[in-house]
C-alpha positions in Angstrom: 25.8 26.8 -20.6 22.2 28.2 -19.3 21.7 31.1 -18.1 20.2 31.6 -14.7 16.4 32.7 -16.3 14.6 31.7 -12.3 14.9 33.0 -9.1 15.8 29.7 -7.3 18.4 28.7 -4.5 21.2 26.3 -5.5 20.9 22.5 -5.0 22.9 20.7 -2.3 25.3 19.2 -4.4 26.2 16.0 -2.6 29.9 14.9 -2.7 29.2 11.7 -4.4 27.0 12.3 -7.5 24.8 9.4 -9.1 25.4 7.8 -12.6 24.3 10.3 -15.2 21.9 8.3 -16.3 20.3 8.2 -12.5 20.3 12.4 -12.8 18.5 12.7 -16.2 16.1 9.6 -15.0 15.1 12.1 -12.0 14.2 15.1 -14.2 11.9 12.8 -16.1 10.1 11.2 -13.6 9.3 14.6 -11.7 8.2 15.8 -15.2 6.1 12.9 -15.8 4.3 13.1 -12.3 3.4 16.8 -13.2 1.9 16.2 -16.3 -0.1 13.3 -15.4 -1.3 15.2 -12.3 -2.0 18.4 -14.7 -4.4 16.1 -16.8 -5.9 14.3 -13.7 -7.4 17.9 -13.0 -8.5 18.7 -16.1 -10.1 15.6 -16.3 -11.5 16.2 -13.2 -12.9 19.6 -14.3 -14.2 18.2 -17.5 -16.3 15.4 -15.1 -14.6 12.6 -16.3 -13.3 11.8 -12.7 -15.4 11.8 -9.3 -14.5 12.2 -5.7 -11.0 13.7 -4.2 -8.1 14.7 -6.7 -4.7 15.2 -4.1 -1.6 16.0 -6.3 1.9 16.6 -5.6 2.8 19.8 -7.9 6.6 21.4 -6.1 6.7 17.8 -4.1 7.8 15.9 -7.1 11.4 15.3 -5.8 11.0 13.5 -2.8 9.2 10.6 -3.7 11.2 10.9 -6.7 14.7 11.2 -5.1 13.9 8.2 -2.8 12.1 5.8 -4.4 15.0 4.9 -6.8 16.5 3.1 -4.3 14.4 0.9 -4.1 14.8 -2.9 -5.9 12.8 -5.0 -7.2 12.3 -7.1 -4.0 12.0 -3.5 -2.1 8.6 -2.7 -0.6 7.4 1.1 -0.4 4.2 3.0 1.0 3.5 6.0 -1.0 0.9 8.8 -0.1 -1.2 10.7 -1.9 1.4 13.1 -3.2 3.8 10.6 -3.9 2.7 9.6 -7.2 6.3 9.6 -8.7 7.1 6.7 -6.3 4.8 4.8 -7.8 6.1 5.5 -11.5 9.7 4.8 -10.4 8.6 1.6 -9.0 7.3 0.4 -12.2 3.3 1.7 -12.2 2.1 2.7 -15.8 0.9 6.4 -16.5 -2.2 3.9 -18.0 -2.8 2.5 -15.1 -2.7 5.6 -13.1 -5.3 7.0 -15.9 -7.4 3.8 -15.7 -7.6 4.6 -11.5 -8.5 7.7 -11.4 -11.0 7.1 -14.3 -12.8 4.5 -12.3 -12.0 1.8 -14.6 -11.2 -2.1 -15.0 -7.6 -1.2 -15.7 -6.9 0.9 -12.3 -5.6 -1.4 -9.5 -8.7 -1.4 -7.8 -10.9 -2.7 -11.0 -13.1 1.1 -10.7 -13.5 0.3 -6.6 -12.1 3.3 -6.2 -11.0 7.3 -8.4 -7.7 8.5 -6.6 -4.3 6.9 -5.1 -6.1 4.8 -2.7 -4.2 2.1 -4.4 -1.4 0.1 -4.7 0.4 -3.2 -6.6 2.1 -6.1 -4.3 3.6 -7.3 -7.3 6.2 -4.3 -8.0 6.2 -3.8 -4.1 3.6 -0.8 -3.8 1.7 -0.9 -0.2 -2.0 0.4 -1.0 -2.4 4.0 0.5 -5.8 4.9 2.5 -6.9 8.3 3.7 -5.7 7.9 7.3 -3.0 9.2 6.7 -0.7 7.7 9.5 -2.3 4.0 8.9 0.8 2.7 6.7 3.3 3.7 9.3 2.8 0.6 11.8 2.2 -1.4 8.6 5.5 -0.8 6.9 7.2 -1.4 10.5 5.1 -5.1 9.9 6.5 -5.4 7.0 9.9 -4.7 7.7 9.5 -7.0 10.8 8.7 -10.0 8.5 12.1 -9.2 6.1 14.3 -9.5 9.4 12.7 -12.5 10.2 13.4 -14.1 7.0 17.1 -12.2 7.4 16.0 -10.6 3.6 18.5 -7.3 3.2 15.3 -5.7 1.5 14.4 -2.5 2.8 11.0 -0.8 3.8 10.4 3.2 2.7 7.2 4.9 4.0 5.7 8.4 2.9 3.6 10.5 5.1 2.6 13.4 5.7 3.5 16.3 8.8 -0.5 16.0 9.5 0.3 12.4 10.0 2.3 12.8 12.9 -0.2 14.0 15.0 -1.9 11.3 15.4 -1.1 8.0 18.1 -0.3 5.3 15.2 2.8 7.0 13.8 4.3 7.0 17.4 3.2 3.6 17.6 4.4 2.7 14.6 7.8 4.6 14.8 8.3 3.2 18.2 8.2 -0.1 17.0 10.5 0.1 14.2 12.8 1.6 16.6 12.5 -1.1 19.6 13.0 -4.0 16.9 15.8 -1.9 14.7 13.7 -2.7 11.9 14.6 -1.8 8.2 12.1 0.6 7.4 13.1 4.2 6.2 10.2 7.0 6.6 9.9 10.0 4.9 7.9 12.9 6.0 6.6 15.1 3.3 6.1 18.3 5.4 4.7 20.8 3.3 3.8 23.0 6.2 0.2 22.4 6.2 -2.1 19.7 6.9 -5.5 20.1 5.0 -5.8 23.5 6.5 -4.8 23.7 9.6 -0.6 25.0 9.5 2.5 23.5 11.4 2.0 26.0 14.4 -1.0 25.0 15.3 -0.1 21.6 15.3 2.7 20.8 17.1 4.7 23.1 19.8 8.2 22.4 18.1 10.2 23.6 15.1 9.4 20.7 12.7 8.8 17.1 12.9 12.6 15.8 13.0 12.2 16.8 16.9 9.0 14.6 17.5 11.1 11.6 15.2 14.4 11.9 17.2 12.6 10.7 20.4 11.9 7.6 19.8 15.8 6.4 19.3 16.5 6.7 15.3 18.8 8.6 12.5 16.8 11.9 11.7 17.9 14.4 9.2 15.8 17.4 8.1 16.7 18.2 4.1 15.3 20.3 1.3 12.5 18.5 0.2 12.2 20.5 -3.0 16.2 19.4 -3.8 16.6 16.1 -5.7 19.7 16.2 -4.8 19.5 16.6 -1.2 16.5 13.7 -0.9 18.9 11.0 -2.8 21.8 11.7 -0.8 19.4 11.5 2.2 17.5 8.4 2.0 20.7 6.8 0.2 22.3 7.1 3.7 19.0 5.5 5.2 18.8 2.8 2.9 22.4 1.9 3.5 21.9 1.9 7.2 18.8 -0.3 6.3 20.0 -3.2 4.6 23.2 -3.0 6.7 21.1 -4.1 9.6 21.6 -1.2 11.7 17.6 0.1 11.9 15.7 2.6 11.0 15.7 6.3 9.9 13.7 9.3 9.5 13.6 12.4 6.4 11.9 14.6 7.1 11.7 16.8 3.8 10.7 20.4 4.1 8.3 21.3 0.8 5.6 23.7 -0.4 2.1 22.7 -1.1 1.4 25.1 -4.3 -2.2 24.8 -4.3 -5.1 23.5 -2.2 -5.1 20.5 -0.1 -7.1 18.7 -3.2 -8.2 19.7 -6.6 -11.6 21.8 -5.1 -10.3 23.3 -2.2 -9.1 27.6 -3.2 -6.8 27.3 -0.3 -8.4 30.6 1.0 -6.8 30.4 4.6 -3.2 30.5 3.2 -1.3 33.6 2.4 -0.6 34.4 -1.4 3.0 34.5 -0.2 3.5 31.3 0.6 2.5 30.2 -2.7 4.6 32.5 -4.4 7.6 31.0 -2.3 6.6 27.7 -3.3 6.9 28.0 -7.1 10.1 29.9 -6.5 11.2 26.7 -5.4 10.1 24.6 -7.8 12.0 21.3 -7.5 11.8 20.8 -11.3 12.7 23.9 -12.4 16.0 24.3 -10.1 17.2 20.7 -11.0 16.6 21.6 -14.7 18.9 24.7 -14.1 21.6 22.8 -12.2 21.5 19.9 -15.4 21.7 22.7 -18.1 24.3 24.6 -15.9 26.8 21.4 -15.9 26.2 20.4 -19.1 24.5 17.2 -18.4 21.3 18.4 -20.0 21.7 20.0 -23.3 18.8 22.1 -25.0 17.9 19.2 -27.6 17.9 16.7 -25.0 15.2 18.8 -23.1 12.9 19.6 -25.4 13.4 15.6 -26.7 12.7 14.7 -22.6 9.2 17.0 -23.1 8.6 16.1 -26.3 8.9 12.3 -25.1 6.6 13.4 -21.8 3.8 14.8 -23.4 3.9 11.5 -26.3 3.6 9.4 -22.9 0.8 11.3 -21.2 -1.2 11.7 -24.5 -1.3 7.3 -24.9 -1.6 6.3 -21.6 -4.8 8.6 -21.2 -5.9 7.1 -24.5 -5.1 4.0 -22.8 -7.1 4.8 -20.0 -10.5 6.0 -21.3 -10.6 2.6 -23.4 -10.7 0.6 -20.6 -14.0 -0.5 -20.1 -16.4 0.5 -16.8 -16.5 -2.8 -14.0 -19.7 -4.6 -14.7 -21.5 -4.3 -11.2 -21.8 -8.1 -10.7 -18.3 -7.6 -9.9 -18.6 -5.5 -7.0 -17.9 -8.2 -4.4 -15.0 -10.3 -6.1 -12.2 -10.0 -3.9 -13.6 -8.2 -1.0 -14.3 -11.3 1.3 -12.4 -14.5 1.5 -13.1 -17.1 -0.6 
């Protein structure tokens, strides 16, 4: 039995639990996002990787939490913090690597250094920086599986800066009209870039802006596994059951900076100090060691197994070779 070592709040236990094997697969993939992110930056502070570095550190469990839901056939639209919804859906930590390090091996070919990516084959929409751009496109996409009557299911990640601007309305009011089967998440970590939730919108959170336009909306604990799986299980359900869309919005922290060079000067110490005692890894490790799912050896084996991971794919990634630039065009105009 662990002892309680952290100052954390207790997990919304839901009343149906998922396979055991489901519950030790979450604490790895949260792990894994956070150690490939912690590497992204120190490669990014060593120069190895240019332009914007956006990570997800205390958001790990909502892209997490929902995107193993998801099948095969199962189409989602990740952000920029949502890296652990591309892992579940089958990306490599090598290709991640090869991405950000502007190399053949990324999804782009080296076009691009960050999560403006994606991969059609295991279902992954390609994010952009606008950050509401995906939400009208994942109601498209939707739109064509009720065409084709397909029970697959559309989820879509954004953030609360997102929903200020016209497309997500646009695109939530569509999904809505046409009860399509799209779920969307909001990852609302209270701040977008710098400006915070206040001064953005005149309501409590972004549920209230969602529930006008006619769908399901449930706020959770975004920094709860638990909570998010239980959540978007229910949306998913509703989904391929015909009946329309739904909305999460899941309350988080951003612990740092909007990107990897930005202090974060214009938010309070506090709020970062509330954000890592909320760690979504760190409370779901407690509730695993606390019910004896996890034991001590199995832990330090899941770490152990992490860090082995992290170490090849990086490997992995720096051997992949630079695109020539006679390849710069291939692929960007119709052939």
């Amino acid at each position: 039995m662990a002892t309680r070592a952290v100052d954390v709040g207790e997990l919304r236990e839901p009343a149906e639990l998922p396979e055991r094997g489901t519950l030790l697969a979450f604490l790895y993939y949260m792990k894994l996002q956070r150690a490939i992110e912690d590497r992204i930056i120190t490669l990014y502070r060593q120069g190895k990787i240019v332009g914007g570095v956006f990570t997800g550190r205390g958001q790990e469990a909502i892209g997490v939490g929902s995107a193993v839901l998801a099948g095969a056939a199962d189409v989602i639209f990740p952000s920029h913090r949502d890296l652990g919804a591309f892992l579940v859906k089958g990306m490599k930590p090598q290709t991640v690597f090869a991405q950000y390090l502007g190399r053949v091996g990324g999804p782009t070919r080296g076009r691009d250094a960050n999560l403006h990516m994606g991969e059609w084959s295991l279902g992954i929409g390609a994010f952009i920086s606008h950050m509401a751009d995906t939400v009208p496109v994942a109601a498209g996409v939707a739109l064509s599986f009720k065409l084709r009557r397909k029970a697959n299911v559309v989820l879509c990640y954004h953030g609360d800066g997102a929903t200020s601007r016209g497309d997500w309305h646009e695109g939530l009011n569509l999904a809505a009209v046409l009860g399509l089967p799209v779920v969307y998440l909001c990852v609302n970590n209270r701040y977008a870039y710098s400006t915070p939730l206040s001064r953005q919108m005149a309501v409590a959170g972004v549920a209230e802006r969602a529930g006008g336009y006619g769908m399901p909306v449930e706020s959770v604990d975004g920094n709860d596994v638990l909570a998010v799986w239980a959540s978007a299980r229910r949306a998913v359900e509703r989904a391929r059951a015909g009946d329309g869309p739904s909305f999460i919005e899941c309350w988080t922290y951003r612990m740092s900076g909007h990107s990897a060079h930005d202090d974060a000067r214009y938010v309070a110490p506090e709020f970062f100090e509330e954000g890592r005692r909320w760690d979504p890894i760190a409370r779901y490790t407690l509730w695993l060691r606390e019910r004896e799912i996890l034991a001590d050896g199995e832990l330090a084996a899941l770490d152990e197994r992490v860090a082995s991971e992290v170490e090849a794919a990086v490997a992995a990634g720096e051997a992949s070779p630079y695109p020539e630039g006679s390849d710069a065009g291939t692929g960007v105009y119709a052939e």
